[in-house]
KEKE-3310 file (N, C-alpha, C; in steps of 0.2 Angstrom, whole numbers, plus 5000, padded with zeros to 4 digits):
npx = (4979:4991:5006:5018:5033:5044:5055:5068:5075:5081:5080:5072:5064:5053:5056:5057:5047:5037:5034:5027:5018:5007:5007:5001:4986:4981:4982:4975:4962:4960:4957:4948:4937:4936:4932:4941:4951:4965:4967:4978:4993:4998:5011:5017:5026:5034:5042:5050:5058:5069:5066:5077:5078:5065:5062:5070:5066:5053:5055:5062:5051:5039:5042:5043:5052:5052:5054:5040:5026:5021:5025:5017:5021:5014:5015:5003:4995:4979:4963:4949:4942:4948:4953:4965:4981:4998:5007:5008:5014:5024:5025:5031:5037:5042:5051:5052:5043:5030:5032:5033:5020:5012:5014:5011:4998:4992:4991:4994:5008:5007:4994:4994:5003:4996:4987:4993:4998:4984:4981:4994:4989:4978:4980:4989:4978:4972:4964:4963:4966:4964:4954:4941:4929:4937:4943:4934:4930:4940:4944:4934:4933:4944:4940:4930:4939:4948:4942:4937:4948:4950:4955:4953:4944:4954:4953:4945)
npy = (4943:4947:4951:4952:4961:4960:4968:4970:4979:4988:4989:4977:4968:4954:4938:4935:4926:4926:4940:4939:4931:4937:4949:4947:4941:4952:4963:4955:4957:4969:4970:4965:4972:4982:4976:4975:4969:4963:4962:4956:4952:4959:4970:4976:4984:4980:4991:4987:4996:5007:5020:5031:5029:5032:5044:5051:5050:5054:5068:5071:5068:5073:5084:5085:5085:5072:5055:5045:5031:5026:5026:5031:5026:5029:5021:5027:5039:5036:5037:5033:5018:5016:5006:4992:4997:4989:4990:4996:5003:5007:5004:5008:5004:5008:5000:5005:5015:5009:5000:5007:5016:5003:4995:5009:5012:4999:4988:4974:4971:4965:4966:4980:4982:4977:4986:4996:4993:4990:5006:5009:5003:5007:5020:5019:5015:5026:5034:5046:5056:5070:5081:5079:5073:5064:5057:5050:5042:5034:5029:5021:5011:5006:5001:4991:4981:4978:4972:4961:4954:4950:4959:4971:4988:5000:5014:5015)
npz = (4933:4944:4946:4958:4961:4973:4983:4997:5004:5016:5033:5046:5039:5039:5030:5011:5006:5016:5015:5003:5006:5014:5005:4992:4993:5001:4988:4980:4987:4986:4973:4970:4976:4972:4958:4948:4935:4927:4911:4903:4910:4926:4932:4949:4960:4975:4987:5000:5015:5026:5038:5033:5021:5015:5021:5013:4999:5002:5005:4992:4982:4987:4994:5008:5023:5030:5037:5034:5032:5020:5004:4987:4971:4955:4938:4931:4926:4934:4934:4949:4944:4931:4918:4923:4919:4910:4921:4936:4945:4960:4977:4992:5009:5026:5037:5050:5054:5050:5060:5073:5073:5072:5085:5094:5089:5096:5086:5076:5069:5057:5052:5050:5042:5031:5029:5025:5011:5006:5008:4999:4986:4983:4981:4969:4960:4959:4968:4982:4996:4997:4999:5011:5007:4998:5005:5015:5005:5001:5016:5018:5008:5011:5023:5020:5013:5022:5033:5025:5025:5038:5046:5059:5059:5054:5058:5068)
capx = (4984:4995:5013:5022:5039:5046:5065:5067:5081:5083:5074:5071:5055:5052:5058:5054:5042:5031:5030:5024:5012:5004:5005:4997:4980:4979:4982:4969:4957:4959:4956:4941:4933:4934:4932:4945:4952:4967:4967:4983:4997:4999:5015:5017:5032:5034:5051:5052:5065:5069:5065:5083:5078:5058:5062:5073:5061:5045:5058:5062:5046:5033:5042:5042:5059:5052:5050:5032:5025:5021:5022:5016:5024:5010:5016:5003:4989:4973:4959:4945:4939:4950:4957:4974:4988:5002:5009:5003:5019:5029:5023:5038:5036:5047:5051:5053:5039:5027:5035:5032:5015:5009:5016:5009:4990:4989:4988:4998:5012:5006:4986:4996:5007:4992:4984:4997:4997:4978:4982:4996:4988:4972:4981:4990:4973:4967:4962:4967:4963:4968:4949:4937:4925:4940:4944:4929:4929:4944:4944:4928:4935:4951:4936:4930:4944:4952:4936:4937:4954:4949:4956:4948:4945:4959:4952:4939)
capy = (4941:4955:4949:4956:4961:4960:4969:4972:4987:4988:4986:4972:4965:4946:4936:4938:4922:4927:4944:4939:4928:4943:4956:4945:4941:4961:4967:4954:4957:4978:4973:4961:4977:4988:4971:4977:4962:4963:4962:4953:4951:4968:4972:4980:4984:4983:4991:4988:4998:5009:5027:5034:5031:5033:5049:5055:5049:5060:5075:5072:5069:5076:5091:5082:5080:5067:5048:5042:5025:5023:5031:5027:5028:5027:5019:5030:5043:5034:5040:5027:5014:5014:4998:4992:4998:4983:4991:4998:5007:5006:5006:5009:5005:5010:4997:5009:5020:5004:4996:5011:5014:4998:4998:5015:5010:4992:4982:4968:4970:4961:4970:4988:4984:4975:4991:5002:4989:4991:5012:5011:5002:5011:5029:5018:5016:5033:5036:5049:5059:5076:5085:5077:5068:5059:5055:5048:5036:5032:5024:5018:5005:5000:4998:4984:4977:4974:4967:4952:4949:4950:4965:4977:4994:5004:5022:5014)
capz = (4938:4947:4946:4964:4963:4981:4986:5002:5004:5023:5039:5050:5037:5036:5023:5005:5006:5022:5013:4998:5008:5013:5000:4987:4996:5002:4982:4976:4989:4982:4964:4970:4981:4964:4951:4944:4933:4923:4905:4905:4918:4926:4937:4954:4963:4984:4990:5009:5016:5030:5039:5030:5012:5013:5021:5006:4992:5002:5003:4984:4977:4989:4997:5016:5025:5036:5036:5034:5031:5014:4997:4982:4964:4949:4935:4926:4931:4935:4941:4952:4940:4925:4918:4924:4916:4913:4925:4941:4949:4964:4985:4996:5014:5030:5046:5058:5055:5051:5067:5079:5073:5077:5094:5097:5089:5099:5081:5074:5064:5050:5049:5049:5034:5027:5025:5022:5005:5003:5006:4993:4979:4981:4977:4963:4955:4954:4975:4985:5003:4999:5001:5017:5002:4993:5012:5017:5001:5003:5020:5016:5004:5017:5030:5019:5010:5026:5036:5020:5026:5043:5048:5061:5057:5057:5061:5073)
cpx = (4989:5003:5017:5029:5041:5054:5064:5078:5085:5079:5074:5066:5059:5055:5053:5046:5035:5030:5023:5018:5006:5002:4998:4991:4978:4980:4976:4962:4956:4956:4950:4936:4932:4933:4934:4949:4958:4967:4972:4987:4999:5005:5015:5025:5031:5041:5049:5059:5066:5066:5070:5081:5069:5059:5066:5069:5058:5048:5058:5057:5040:5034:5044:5050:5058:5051:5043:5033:5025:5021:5021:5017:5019:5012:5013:4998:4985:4969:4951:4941:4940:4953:4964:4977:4992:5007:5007:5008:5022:5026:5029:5034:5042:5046:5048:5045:5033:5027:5031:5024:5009:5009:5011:4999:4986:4988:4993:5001:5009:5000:4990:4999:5003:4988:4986:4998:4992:4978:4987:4993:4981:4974:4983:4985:4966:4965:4964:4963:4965:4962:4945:4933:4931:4941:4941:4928:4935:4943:4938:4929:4942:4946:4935:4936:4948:4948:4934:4942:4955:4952:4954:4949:4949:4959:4944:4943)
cpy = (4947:4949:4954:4956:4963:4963:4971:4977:4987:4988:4981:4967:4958:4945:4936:4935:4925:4936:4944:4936:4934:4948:4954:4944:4947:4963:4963:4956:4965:4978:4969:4967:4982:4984:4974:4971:4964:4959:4954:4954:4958:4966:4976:4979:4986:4984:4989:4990:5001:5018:5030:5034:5033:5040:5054:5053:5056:5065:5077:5073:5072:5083:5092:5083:5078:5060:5050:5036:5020:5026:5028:5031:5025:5026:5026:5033:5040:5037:5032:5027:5014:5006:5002:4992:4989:4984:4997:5004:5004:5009:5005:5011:5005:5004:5001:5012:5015:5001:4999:5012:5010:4995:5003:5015:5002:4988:4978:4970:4971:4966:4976:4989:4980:4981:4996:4999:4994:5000:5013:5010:5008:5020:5025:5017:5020:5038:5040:5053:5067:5081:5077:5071:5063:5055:5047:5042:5032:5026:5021:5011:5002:4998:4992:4981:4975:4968:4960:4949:4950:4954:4970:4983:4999:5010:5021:5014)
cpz = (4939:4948:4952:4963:4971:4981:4992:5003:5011:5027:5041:5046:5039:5030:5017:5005:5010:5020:5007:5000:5010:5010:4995:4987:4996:4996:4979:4979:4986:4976:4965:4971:4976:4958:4947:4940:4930:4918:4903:4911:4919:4934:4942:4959:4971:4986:4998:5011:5022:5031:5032:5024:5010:5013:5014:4999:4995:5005:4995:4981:4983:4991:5007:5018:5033:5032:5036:5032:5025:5008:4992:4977:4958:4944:4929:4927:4930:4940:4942:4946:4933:4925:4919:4920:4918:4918:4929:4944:4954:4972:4988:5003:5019:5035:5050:5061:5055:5059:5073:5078:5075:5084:5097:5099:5092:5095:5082:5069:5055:5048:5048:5043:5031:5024:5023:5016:5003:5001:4999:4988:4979:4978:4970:4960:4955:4961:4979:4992:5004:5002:5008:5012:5000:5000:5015:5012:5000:5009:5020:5014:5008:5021:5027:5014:5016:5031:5030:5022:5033:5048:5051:5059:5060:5060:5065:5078)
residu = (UNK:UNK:UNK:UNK:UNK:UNK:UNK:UNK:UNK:UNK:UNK:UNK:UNK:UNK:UNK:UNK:UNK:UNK:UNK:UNK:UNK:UNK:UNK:UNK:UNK:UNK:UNK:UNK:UNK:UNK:UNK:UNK:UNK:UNK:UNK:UNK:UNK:UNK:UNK:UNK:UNK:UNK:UNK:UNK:UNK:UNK:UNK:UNK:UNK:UNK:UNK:UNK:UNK:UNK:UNK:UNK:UNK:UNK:UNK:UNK:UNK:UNK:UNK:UNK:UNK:UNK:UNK:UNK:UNK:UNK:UNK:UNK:UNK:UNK:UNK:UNK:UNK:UNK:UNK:UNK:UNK:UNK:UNK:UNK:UNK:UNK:UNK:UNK:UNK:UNK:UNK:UNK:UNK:UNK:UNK:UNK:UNK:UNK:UNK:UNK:UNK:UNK:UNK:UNK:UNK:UNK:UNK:UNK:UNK:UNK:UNK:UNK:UNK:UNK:UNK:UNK:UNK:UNK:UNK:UNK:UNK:UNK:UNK:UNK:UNK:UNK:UNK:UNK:UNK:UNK:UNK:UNK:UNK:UNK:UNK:UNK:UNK:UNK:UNK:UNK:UNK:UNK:UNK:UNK:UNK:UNK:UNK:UNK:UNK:UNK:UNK:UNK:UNK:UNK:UNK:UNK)
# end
């Protein structure tokens, strides 16, 4: 079981409840799509917040001085298909940059920050898109983790 801490910082989101209603489904459907099980109860942390603080994290820890959508803070280095840590780290996502997004790419709200979860948690356990390969497996595994939660393809 994945124990979701929920804060929401700033931004326009929905209430804690109708996050949580979303998050939790999209984290379990991740850890089903890689049968990942925890051991014990494993924690993960969702900020929701705005452009103004996202953008001063992915200046401070990436190097970036723009907003973006989503970052992810690893509890503790994994690479794809280790056991869960009892703690997983920390996804921090932006309104604005979520909001205008979905706007811009014709989705729903709700699927866009669905997969910006499913992208968070997959770097927190182990994933990432920095070569074309890692890329390629990557969106691979959002393609179907989000098609179980009925989610169309996001880079179709």
């Amino acid at each position: 079981m994945i124990d979701i801490d929920i804060a929401i910082e700033a931004g326009a989101w929905p209430a804690d409840d109708e996050l949580s209603a979303l998050a939790a489904p999209t984290v379990e459907a991740v850890l089903a799509e890689l049968d990942l099980k925890p051991v014990n109860a494993a924690e993960l942390s969702l900020l929701f917040t705005d452009d103004a603080h996202i953008a001063v994290l992915n200046r401070d820890w990436r190097s970036k001085d723009k907003a973006t959508n989503v970052l992810s803070f690893p509890a503790f280095e994994l690479a794809p298909g280790d056991p869960l840590p009892a703690m997983l780290g920390d996804i921090v996502l932006a309104f604005e940059t979520i909001s205008s997004e979905a706007v811009l790419e014709e989705k729903p709200f709700e699927h866009h920050l669905r997969h910006l979860i499913v992208h968070g948690m997959l770097h927190l356990l182990g994933y990432d898109h920095e070569t074309d390969e890692e890329a390629e497996e990557m969106e691979a595994l959002e393609r179907r983790i989000l098609a179980g939660l009925a989610i169309p393809d996001p880079y179709g």
